[in-house]
ZANU-306463 format. One record per atom (N, C-alpha, C): residue in one letter; x, y, z. Coordinates in steps of 0.2 Angstrom, whole numbers, plus 5000, padded with zeros to 4 digits. Layout:
N
AXYZ...
//
This chain:
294
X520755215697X521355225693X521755165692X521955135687X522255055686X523055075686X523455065691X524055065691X524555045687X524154965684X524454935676X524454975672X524055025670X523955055665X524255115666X524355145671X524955195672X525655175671X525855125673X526455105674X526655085664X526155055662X526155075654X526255125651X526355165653X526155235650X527055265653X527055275658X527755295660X528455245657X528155165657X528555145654X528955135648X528355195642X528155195638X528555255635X528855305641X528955375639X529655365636X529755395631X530755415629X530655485626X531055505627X531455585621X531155565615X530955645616X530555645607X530855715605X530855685597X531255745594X531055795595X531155885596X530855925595X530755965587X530356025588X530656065582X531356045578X531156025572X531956025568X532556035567X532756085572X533356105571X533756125576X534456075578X534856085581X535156155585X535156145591X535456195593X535156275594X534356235591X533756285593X533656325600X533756385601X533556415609X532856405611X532456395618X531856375620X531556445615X531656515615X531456565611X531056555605X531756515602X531756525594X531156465593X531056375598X530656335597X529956385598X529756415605X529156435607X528956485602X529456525598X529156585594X528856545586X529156485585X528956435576X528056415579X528256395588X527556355590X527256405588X527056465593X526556525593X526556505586X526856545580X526756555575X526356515573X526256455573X525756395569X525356405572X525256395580X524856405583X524256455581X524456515580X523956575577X523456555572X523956505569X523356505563X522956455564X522956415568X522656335569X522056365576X522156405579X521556445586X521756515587X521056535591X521056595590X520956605598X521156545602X520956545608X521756565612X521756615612X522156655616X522356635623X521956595626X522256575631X522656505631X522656475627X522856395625X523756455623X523756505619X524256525615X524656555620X524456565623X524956625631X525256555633X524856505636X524856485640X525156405641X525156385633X525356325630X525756255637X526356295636X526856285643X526556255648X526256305651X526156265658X525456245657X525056245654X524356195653X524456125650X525056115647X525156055647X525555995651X525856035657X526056005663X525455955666X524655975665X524255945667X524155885666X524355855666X524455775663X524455735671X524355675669X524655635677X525455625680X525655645676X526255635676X526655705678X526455745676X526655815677X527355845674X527255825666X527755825663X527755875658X527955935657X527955955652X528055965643X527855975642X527855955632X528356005630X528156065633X528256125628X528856145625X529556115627X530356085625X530256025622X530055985622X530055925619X529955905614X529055935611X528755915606X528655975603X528255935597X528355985592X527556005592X527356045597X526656045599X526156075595X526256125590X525956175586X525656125579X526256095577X526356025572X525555975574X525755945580X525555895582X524755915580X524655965583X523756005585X523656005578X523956035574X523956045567X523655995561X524155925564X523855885560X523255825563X523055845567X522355825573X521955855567X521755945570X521355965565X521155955557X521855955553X521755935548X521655865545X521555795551X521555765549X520655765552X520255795555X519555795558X519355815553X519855825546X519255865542X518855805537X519255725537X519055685535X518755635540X518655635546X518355615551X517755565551X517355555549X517055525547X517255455542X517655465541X518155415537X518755365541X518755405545X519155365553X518855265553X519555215555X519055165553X518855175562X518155125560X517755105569X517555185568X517255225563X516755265562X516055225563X515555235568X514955215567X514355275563X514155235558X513555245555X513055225555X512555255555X511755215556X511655235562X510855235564X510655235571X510655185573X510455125570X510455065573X511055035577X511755065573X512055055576X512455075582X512055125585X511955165592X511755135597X511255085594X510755045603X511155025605X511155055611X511554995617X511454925617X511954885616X511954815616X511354765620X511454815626X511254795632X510554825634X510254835630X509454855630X509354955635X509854975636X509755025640X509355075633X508855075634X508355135633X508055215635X508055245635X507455305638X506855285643X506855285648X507055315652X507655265657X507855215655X508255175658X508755175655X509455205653X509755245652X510355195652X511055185650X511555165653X512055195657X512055175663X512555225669X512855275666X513355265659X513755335658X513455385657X512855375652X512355425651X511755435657X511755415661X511455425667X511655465669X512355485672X512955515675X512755565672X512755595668X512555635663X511855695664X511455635664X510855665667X510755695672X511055665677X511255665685X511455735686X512055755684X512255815684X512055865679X511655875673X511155915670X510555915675X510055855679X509655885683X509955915689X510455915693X510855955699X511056015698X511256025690X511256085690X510756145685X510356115683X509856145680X509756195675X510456205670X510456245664X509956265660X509956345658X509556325654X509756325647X510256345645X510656335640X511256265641X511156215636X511756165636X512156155629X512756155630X512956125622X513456055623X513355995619X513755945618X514255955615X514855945617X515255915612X515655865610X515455835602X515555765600X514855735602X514455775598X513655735603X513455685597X513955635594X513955595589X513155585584X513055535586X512055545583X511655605589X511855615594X511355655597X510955595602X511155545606X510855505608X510855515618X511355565617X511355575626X510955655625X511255705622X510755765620X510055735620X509655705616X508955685616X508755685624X509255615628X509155615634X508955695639X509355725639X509455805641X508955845638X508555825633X507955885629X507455835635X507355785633X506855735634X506755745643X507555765647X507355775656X507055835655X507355885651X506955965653X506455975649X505955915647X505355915646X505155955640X505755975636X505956015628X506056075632X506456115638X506356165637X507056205638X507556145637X508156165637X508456195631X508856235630X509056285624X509656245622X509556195619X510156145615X510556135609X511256135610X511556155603X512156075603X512056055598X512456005598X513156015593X513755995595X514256015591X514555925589X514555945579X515055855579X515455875574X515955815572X516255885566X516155815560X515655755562X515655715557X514855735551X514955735545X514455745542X513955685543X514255625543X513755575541X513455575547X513655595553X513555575560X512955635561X512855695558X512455745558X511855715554X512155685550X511355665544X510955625550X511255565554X510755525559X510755565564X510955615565X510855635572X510155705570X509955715563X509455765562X508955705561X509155645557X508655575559X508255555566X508955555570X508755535577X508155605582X508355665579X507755705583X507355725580X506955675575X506355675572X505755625577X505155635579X504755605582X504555545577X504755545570X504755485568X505355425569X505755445571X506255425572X506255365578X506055285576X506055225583X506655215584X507055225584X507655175585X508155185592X508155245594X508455285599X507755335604X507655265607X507055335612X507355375616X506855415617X506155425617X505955455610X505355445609X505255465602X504855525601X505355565601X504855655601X505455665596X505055755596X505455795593X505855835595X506655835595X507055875596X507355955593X507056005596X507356085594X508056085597X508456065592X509256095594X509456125588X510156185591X510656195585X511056135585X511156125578X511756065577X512356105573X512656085575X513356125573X513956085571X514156075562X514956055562X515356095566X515656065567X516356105572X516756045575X517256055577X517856005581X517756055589X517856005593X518056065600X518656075602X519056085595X519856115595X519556205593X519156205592X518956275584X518156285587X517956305591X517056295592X516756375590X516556365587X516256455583X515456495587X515856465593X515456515598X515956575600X515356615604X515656695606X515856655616X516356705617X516456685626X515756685627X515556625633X515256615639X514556615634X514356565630X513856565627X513456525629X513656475633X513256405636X513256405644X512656395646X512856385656X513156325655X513156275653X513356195654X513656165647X514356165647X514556105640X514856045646X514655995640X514855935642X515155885635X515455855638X515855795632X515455735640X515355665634X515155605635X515755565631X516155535633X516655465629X516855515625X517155575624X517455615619X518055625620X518155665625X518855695628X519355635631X518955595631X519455515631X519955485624X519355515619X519855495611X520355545607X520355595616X520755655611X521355645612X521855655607X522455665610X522755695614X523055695619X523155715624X523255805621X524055835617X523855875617X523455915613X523055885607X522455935603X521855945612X521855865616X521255885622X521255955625X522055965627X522056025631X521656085627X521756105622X521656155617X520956175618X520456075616X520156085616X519456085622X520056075630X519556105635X519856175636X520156205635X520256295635X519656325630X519556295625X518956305621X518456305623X518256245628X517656225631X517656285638X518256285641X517956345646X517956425645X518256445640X518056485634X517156495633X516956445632X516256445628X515556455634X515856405642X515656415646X515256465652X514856465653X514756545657X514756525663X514456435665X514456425673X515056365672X514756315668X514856235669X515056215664X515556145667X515856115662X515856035664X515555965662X515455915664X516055855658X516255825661X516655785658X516455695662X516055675659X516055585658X516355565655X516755525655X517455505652X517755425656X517955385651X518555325653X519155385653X519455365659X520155395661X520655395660X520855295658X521455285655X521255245650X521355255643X521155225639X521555205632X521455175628X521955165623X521455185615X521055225617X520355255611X520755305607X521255295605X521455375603X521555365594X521555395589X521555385583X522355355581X522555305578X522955255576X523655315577X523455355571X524155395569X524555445573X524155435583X524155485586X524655455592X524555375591X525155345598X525555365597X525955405602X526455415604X526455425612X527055425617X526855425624X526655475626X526855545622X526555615627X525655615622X525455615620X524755595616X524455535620X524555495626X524255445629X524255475635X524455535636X524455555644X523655575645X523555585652X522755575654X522755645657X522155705652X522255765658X522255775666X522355795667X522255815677X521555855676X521255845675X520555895674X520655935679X520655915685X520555955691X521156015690X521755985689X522356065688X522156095682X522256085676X522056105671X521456145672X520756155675X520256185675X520356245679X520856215686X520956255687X521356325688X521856325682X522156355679X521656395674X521156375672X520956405667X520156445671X520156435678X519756495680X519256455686X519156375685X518656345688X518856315692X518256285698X518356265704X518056205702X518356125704X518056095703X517256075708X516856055708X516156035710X516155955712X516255915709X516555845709X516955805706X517055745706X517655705705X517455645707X517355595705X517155525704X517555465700X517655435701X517955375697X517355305699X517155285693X516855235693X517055155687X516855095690X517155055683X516755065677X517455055673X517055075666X516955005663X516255005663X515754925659X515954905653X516554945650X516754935642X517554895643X517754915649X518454885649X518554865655X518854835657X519154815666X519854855666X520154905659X520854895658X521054975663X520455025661X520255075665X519555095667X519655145671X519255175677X518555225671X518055255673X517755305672X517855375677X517755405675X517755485679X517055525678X516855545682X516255625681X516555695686X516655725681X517155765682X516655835682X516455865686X515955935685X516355985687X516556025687X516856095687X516356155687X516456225689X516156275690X516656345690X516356365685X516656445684X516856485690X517356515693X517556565700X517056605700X516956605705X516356665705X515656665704X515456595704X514856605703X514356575712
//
């Protein structure tokens, strides 16, 4: 955890206008949020619980009086509908290869980390979310030897066309070069069009680092929604990846994974910080969590 970069962030905090109108009671702001809220998820627990799931930050500061939280989610979503239009959108597969020659079966650490905890925990059902081309998913069909039940969720179209490129056995560019059986699914992991506990294992890979702080929370209540056992999170910790029109200081707060999860039902399994090879500016995390009760 880089303490420069914390200290940016808290330096960085002022009052932020709430809801438009003066002299609004906490009631009349939380009853306009739900409201919008309803129609942007359907995940009832994000909607109860708004409030104190967004304490989970490093900071442990509350949103729910302050911002205009229903808004903010609101215009995430609406703006993921053009997503693929984002600038620093990559397209192509070629523009996928690691720089640095990590290939199948040699792998680069963060997608190592990955594997590492799919083979430890041995699901036989996985779902990605934000599985961009499909280039860590391949990894994960490719350890279970094709016999993992894989669903990939992106919400970008162009990123679906190479990522149905990518898991064709003709496909050289991203090894290994087989054929991959997965569901591929548009979706954001604000809104995922799965039933409760459809997956033993979701995971995000460098995802949950570009989300804005509050659409993330939204959309790890989603992710443990969707979960039956597991929930893996590889991720930069403290980062500046977030979409341009979304800086602001409560939007750069860094989840608590560990409180946050465990509010919403899970025990966490591990917890690591490693240097992240992309920046010196923050840390990495592999974050595995497990549903109560298993």
């Amino acid at each position: 955890m880089k303490q420069k970069y914390i200290k940016k962030i808290k330096d960085s905090l002022r009052p932020v206008r709430g809801l438009g109108y003066a002299g609004d009671s906490r009631q009349q702001l939380r009853s306009r949020q739900v409201e919008i809220l309803k129609s942007i998820t359907k995940n009832q627990e994000f909607i109860n619980r708004y409030p104190e799931l967004l304490t989970c930050n490093e900071n442990w500061v509350s949103l729910a009086d302050k911002f205009d939280i229903a808004n903010e989610i609101k215009r995430y979503v609406d703006a993921s509908k053009t997503w693929a239009n984002y600038p620093g959108a990559v397209s192509g597969l070629d523009r996928w290869v690691d720089s640095q020659g990590h290939q199948w079966p040699n792998l680069h650490p963060i997608h190592q980390y990955v594997i590492d905890q799919y083979n430890a925990c041995k699901p036989k059902s996985v779902c990605e979310i934000g599985a961009g081309v499909g280039s860590v998913a391949k990894s994960i069909y490719a350890a279970s030897q094709g016999t993992v039940q894989l669903t990939c969720v992106e919400g970008s179209e162009a990123y679906i066309t190479s990522m149905r490129e990518n898991f064709t056995k003709e496909s050289k560019v991203i090894l290994p070069q087989i054929d991959v059986k997965a569901t591929i699914v548009k979706a954001i992991g604000q809104n995922l069009p799965f039933t409760d506990k459809s997956f033993e294992f979701v995971y995000t890979c460098t995802v949950m680092m570009h989300q804005p702080f509050i659409a993330g929370v939204l959309m790890a209540c989603e992710m443990a929604r969707v979960s039956s056992r597991y929930i893996l999170h590889v991720e930069g910790y403290h980062t500046m990846g977030i979409v341009q029109g979304f800086r602001n200081p409560q939007n750069l707060f860094v989840p608590d994974y560990e409180r946050l999860y465990r509010m919403l039902g899970f025990k966490t399994l591990k917890k690591i910080f490693f240097p992240y090879s992309y920046s010196s500016d923050f840390d990495g995390i592999v974050f595995l969590t497990e549903r109560d009760g298993q």
